[in-house]
C-alpha positions as semicolon CSV with decimal commas, in nm:
position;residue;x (nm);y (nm);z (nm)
1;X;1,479;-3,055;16,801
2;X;1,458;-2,836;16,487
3;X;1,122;-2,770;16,532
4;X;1,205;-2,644;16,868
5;X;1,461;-2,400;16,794
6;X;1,179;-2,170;16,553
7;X;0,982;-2,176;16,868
8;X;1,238;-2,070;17,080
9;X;1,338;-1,787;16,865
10;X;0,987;-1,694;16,840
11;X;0,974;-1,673;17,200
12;X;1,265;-1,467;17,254
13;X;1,138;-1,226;16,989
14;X;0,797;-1,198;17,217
15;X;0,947;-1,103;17,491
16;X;1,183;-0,880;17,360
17;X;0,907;-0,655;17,203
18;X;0,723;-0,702;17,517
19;X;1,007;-0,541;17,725
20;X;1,155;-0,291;17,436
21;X;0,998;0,046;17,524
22;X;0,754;0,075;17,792
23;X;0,566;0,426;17,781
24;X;0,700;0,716;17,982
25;X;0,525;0,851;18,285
26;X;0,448;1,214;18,224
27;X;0,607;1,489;18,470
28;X;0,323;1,619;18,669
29;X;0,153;1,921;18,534
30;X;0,288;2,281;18,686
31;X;0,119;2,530;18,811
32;X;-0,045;2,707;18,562
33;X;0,177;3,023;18,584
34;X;0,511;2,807;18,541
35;X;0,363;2,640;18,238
36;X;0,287;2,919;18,081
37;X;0,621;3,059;18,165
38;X;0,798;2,729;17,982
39;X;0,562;2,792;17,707
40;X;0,591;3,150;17,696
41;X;1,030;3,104;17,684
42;X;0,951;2,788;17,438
43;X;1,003;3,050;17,140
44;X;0,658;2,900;16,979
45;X;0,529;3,296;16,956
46;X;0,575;3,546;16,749
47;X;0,320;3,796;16,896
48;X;0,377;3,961;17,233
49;X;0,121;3,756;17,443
50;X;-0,030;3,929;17,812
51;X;-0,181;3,810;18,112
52;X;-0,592;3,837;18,057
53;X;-0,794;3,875;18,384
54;X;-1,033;3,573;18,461
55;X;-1,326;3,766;18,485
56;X;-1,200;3,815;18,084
57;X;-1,104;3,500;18,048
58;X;-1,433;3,329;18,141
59;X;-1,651;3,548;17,880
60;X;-1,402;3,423;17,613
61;X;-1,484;3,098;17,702
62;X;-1,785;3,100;17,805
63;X;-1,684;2,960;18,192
64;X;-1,755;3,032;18,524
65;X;-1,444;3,079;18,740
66;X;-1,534;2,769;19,022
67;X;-1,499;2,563;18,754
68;X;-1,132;2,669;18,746
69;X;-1,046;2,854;19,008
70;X;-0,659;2,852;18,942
71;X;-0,764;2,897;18,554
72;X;-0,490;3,188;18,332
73;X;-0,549;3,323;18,005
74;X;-0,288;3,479;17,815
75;X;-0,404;3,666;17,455
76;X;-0,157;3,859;17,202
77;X;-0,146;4,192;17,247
78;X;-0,162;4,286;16,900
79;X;-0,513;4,143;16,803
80;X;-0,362;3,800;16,699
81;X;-0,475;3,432;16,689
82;X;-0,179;3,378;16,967
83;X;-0,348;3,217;17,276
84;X;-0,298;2,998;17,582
85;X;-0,538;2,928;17,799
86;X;-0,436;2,705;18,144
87;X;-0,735;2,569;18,312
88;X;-0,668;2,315;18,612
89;X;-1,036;2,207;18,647
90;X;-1,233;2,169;18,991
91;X;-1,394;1,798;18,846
92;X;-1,377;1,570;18,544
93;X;-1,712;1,734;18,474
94;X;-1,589;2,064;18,468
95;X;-1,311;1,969;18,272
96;X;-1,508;1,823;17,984
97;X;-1,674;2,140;17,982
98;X;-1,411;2,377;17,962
99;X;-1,235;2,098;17,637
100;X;-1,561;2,157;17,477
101;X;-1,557;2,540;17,521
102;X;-1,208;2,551;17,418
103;X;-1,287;2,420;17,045
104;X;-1,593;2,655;17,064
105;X;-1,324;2,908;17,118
106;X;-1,123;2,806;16,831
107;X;-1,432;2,771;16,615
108;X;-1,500;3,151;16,699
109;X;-1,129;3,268;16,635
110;X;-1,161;3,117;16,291
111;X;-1,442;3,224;16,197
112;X;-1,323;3,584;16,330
113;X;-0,989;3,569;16,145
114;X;-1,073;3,441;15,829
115;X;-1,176;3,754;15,705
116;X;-1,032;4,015;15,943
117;X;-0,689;3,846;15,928
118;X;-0,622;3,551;15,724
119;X;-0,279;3,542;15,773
120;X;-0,376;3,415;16,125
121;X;-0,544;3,125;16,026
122;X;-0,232;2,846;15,986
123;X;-0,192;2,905;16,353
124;X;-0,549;2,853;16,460
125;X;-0,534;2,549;16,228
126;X;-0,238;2,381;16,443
127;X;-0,418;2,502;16,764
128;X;-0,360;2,244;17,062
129;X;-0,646;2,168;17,276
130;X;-0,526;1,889;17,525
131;X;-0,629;1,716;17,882
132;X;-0,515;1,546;18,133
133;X;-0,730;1,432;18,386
134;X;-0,903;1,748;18,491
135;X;-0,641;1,982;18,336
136;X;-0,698;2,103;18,014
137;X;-0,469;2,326;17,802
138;X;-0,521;2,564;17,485
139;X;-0,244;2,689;17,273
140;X;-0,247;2,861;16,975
141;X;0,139;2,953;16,864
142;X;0,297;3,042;16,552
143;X;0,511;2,722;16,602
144;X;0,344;2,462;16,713
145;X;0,568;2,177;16,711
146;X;0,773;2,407;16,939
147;X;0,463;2,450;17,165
148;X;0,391;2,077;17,162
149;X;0,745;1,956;17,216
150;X;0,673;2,158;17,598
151;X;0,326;2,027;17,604
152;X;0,408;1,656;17,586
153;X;0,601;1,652;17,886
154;X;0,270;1,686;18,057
155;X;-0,005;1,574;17,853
């Protein structure tokens, strides 16, 4: 009998982890203009960011616009790092593509604002580059817990 109540205990311990906190199920993603409305009211930005045309958009990031056809870019007006990019991918393929040109992007921004303006550069170090499934996000705020704390419904 002694040796049977450790075991039990164990047991009860097991399953109590086992049912403690199972993982939430993330909201499904918006359409890109709402999320970058939420982000946009988030307060993460400093820097007045504007809707960039696809055509724009695509140059910047070196994609073609079938591989997002619903894709939105949004820059800072003023020159800045500031940056979100929404791009709800036609394919996994084209998704992988457009998370690998997004850190090209970054890679480019630093290089760009390490010299022209430095002060940019904590920003572009906390840049968020995140997918889910086919969707993939880029967001470079001044506050980018506040940015992330909108992101992680989602992603």
């Amino acid at each position: 009998m002694k040796k049977l109540i450790p075991l039990l205990a164990a047991l009860c311990c097991l399953l109590l982890c086992a049912c403690a906190s199972q993982p939430k199920e993330k909201a499904p993603i918006p359409e890109p203009e709402a999320l970058a409305a939420e982000l946009l009211g988030s307060g993460a930005f400093t820097q007045e960011l504007s809707a960039v045309d696809n055509a724009i958009g695509c140059q910047l990031y070196a994609l073609e616009e079938s591989d997002a056809p619903k894709m939105r870019f949004y820059c800072s007006s003023s020159a800045g790092a500031e940056e979100i990019a929404i791009l709800p991918c036609a394919d996994d393929a084209a998704a992988a593509k457009a998370k690998t040109e997004c850190n090209n992007r970054l890679e480019q921004q630093r290089m760009l604002m390490k010299d022209y303006k430095p002060e940019e550069m904590p920003k572009l170090e906390k840049a968020l580059v995140l997918q889910r499934g086919s969707t993939v996000v880029l967001c470079v705020a001044a506050d980018a817990e506040k940015a992330k704390a909108v992101l992680d419904k989602y992603f």
